[in-house]
N, C-alpha and C positions, 0 to 999 in steps of 0.2 A: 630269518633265523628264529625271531620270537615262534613263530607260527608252527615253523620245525619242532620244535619246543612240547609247546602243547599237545600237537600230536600225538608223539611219543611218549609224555604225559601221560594221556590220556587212554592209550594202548596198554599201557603197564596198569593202568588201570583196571581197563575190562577183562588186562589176563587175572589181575589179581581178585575181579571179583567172578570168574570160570572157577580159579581153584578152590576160592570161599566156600561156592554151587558144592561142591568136589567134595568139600572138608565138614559142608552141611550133612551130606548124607551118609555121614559115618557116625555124627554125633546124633541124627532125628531119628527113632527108630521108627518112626509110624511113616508109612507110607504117604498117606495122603497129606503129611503137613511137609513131608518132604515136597510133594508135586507144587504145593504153593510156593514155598520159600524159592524154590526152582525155576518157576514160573517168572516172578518177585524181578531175583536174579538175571538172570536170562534178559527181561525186559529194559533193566540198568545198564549190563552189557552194550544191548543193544544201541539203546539213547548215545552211551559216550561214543559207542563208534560213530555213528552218523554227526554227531560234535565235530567228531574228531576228521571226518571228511568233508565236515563245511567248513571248516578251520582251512584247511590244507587246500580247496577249492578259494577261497576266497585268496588266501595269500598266494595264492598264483596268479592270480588275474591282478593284485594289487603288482605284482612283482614285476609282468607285464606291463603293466601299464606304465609303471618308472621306468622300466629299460626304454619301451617307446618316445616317453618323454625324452628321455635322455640321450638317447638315437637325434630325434629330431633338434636337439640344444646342440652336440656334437658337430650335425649336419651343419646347421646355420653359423658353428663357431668356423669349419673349415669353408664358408664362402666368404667370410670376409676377413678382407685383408688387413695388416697390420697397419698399411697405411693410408687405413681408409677415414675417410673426415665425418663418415655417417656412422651415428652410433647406435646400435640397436641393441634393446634389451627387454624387460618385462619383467614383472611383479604381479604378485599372487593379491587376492585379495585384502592381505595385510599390509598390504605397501613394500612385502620382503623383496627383493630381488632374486629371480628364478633364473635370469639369462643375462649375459653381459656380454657385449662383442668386445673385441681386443682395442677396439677405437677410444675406451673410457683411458684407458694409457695415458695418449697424449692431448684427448681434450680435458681430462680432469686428475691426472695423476695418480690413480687407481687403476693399479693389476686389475682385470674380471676375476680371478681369484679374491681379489680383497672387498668385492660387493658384495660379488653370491651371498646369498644367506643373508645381507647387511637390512636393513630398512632404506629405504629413499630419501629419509630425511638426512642420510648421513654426507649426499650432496644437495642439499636445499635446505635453507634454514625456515622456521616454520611461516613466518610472514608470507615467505615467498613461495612457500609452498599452498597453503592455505588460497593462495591468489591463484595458481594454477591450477588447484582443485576446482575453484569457481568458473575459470575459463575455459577448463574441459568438460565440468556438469551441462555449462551452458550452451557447448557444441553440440553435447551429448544427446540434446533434445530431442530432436528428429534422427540423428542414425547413432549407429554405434563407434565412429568414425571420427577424429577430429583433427584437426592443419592449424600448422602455422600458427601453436600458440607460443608465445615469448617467454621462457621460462630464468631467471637466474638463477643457476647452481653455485655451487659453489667448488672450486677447486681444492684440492688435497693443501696447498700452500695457504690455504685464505681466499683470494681471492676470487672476486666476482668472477663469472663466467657466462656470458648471455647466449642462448641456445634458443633456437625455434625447435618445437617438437608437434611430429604428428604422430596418429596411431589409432589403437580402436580399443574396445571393449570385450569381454571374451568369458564365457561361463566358468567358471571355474574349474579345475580337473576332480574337484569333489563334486561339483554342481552346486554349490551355498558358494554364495554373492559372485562377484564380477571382477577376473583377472584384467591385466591392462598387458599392452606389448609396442612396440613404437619406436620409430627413430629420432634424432637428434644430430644437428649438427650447428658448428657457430655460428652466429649473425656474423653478417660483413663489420671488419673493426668500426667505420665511423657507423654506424647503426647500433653498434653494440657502445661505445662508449658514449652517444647520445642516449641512450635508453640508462644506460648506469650514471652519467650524470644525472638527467632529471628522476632518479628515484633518488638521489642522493640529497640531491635540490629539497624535492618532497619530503624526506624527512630531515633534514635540519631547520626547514622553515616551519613544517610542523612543530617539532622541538622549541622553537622559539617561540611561537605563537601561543603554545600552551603553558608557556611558563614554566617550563619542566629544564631548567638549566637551576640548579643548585648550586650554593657557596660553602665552601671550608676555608677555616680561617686554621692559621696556623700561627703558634704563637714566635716572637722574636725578642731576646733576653739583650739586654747590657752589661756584656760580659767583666767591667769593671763595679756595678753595683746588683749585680743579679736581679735586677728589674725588667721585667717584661715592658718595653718601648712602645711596641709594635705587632703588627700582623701581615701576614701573604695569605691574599686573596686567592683561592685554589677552585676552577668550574669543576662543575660533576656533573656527568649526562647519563640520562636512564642507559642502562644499554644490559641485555641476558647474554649477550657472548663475547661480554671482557672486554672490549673496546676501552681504549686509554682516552682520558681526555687530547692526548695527543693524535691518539687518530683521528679522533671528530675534528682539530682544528686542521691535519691535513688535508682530510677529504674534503673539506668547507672549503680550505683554500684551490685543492684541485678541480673543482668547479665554479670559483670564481666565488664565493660566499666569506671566505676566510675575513676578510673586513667587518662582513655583517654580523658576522656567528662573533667574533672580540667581542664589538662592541655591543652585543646582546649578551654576551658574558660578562661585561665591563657594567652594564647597568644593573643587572642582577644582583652584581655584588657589592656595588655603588649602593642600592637598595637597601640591603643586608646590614652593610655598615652603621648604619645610624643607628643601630640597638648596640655598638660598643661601646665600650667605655671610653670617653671623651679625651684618656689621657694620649691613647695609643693611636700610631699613624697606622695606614694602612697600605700596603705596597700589591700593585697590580699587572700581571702581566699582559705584553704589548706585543707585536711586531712592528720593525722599523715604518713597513709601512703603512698599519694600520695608524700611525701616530702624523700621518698625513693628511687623514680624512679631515675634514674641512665641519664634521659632525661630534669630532671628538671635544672639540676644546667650550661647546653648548652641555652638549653630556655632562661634561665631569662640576660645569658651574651650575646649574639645574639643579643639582644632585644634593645640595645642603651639607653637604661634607666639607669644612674648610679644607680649603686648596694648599694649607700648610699641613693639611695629616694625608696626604697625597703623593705617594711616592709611587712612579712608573717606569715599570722594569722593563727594558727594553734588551732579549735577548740575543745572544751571540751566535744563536742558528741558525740565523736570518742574515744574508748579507744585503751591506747596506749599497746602495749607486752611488745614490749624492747624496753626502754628509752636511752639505750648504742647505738644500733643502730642507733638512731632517732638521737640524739648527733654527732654522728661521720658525719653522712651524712650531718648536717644544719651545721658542725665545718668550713669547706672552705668559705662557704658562708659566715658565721658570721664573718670571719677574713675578707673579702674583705668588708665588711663595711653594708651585709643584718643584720637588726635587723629582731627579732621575739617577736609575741607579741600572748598571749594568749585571745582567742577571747573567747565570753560567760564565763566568768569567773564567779563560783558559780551553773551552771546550770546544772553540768554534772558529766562525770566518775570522783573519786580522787578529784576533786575542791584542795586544798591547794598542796597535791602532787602533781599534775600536774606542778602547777608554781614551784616547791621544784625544780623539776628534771630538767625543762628547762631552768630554771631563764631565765625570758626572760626580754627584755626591755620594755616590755608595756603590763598592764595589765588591759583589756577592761570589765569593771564591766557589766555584763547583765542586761537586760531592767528589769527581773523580781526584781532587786535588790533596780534598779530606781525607780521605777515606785510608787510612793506614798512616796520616801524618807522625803522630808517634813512635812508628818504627823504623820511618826514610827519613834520614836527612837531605835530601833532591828537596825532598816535599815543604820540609822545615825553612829550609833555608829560601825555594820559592816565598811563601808564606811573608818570612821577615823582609825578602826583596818589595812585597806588595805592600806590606805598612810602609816600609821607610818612602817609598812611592807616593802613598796615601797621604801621609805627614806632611808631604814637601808643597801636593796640590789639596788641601783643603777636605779629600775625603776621607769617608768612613772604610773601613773593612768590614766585611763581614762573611761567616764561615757557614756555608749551607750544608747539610745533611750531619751534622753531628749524633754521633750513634754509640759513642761508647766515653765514660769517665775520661781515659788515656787521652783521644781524641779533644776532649772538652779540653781538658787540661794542657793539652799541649798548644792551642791557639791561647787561650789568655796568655801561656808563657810566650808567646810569640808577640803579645802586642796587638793582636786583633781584639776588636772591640763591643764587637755585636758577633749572635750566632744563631742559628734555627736547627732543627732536627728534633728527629723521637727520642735522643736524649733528653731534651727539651719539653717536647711538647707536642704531641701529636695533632694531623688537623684535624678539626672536630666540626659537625653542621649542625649542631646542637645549640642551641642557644642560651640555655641556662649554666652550657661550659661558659660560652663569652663574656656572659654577666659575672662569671665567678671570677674575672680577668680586672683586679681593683689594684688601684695604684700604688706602690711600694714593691718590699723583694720579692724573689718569686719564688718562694716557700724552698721545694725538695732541690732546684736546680740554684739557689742561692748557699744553698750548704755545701754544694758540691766544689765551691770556686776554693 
């Protein structure tokens, strides 16, 4: 269309500089400066025409050559079928995607409409992309041709997606650098989720070995003298595409690491602690059955933290088998002066059994319980059900994710006695925050009570 354009342009042009010719030799009266300017003319003319039919040549053969392209992308989309497990597609020198068979559907959850035109990273994150580049350069050596290399995508949902792909190399259709084209289809499950466990493996033992596991400490107020008590120990893992600390400890556990990955999060912040202020305990979270390991109970005495500023939260998203076992193993600790305290309280396996069986010292009510206390009475009167509870066996309350004055205020009227949240006190990996953390009220959340 541009090309249309110019032509036409460029025609109005040359008529407009024939009548100029035209309008010249009425105003030159000398003959011979007419035959120049004429001359002149005539020669401009002529230039833009021939512009103007390399223009209009050239955009045919471009125009050609897309329809051709597009002929043969058409071709290749009506031979394969919708339920086909082979995916074939291709990308231009910039990694764009030029072809998509209809198979991206159901091995990645992407229409071929929603790639076209997309970049390749938008199924492979750059690690794993970058890996794949290396496995296909290094095919690349001796032909243009390469098999069987293992790629992880990544699926429209999140998740992993393990694919072999072959394919080849191809000039490009400008002729500057090298198109790519090639099928794909899934690894057999156990080969795929052996391949996705040990890169899972690899980098969380990575992660650990490098020391690359961080602490936030969050602060925990007493909500009858607005004193800061306490802290929750909070992991943080490098991660560029938003991974929660919860996902690294599910994927740790989904391959069998979830033990290792606590208690490498547990010493980290064991570590950490010894730059706080001596007044304040520090509460750590557990699973039921990481608090079996046979390594945790050297851990936590190694560690130079007295075993009375040691509180371990063992949460309710974990169900527990044997509560005998669980018992026996926290009973040494508990006599050397570790409290336990049950985290998400309400959220999870058993809720009232849980604390039945542990009796623990501190029972940390869930944000879901919080979280509009002041305008339900259901919530309220839970709330006061969990002190008079607390009162009878020896523990504490305490109100997790406090987020608004109303909130704050309506647990202390309730008889709870401790509380955490961003009303409070955000967590922080800072360290000159924690030094700031000295004994007595706790400034802006002491005035609040």
């Amino acid at each position: 269309m541009g090309s249309r354009l110019l032509l036409c342009v460029l025609a109005a042009q040359a008529a407009f500089v024939l009548a100029l010719t035209a309008w010249l030799h009425v105003l030159v009266p000398r003959v011979q400066e007419q035959a120049v300017l004429t001359g002149v003319l005539a020669s401009l003319a002529a230039g833009m025409i021939l512009v103007a039919g390399w223009a209009a040549a050239r955009s045919a053969r471009v125009h050609c050559e897309e329809r051709n392209r597009n002929n043969v992308t058409s071709s290749l989309m009506d031979t394969v079928l919708d339920t086909s497990q082979e995916w074939l597609w291709a990308v231009d020198a910039s990694g764009t995607f030029t072809f998509c068979s209809r198979a991206s559907a159901a091995l990645l959850g992407y229409e071929p409409s929603e790639l076209l035109g997309r970049p390749f990273s938008l199924i492979i994150t750059d690690d794993h992309l970058s890996t794949a580049r290396e496995a296909v350069a290094s095919a690349l050596n001796d032909s243009p041709v390469w098999s069987a290399v293992t790629v992880c995508c990544r699926h429209r949902n999140g998740t992993p997606v393990l694919m072999e792909m072959s394919g080849k190399s191809c000039p490009s259709w400008e002729g500057t650098g090298q198109r790519f084209e090639g099928t794909s289809r899934l690894l057999p499950a156990p080969d795929a989720e052996a391949q996705v466990a040990q890169r899972l493996r690899e980098r969380i033992s990575s992660t650990v070995a490098d020391g690359l596991i961080l602490t936030a400490f969050q602060p925990i107020h007493d909500l009858t003298s607005g004193a800061m008590t306490g802290v929750e120990a909070l992991a943080r893992f490098p991660s560029d595409d938003g991974r929660s600390p919860e996902h690294w400890f599910n994927e740790a556990a989904g391959v069998g690491l979830g033990q290792d990955l606590e208690l490498a999060v547990l010493a980290a912040a064991l570590g950490k602690s010894a730059t706080l202020p001596s007044h304040l305990y520090v509460s750590f979270n557990l699973a039921p059955e990481t608090c079996l390991d046979p390594r945790l109970p050297a851990l936590l005495r190694r560690s130079g933290l007295a075993l009375e500023r040691i509180v371990l939260e063992l949460t309710e998203r974990h169900p527990v088998t044997d509560y005998a076992q669980l018992l026996a193993s926290l009973a040494p600790l508990r006599s050397d002066g570790v409290r336990i305290a049950v985290d998400d309280a309400g959220s999870g396996f058993a809720s009232m059994r849980h604390i039945l069986q542990l009796s623990p010292d501190i029972i940390k009510l869930d944000r879901t319980l919080i979280a509009g206390i002041d305008s339900d009475q259901r919530q309220r009167a839970l709330g006061a059900a969990m002190v008079s509870f607390a009162q009878q066996t020896g523990a504490q309350v305490l109100a997790e994710g406090i987020e608004t004055i109303a909130e704050l205020l309506t647990v202390t009227r309730a008889g709870i006695t401790s509380a955490q949240g961003y009303f409070l006190g955000r967590p922080t990996l800072h360290p000159s925050d924690w030094a700031g953390w000295r004994e007595g009220p706790a400034g802006d959340a002491d005035n609040h009570l």
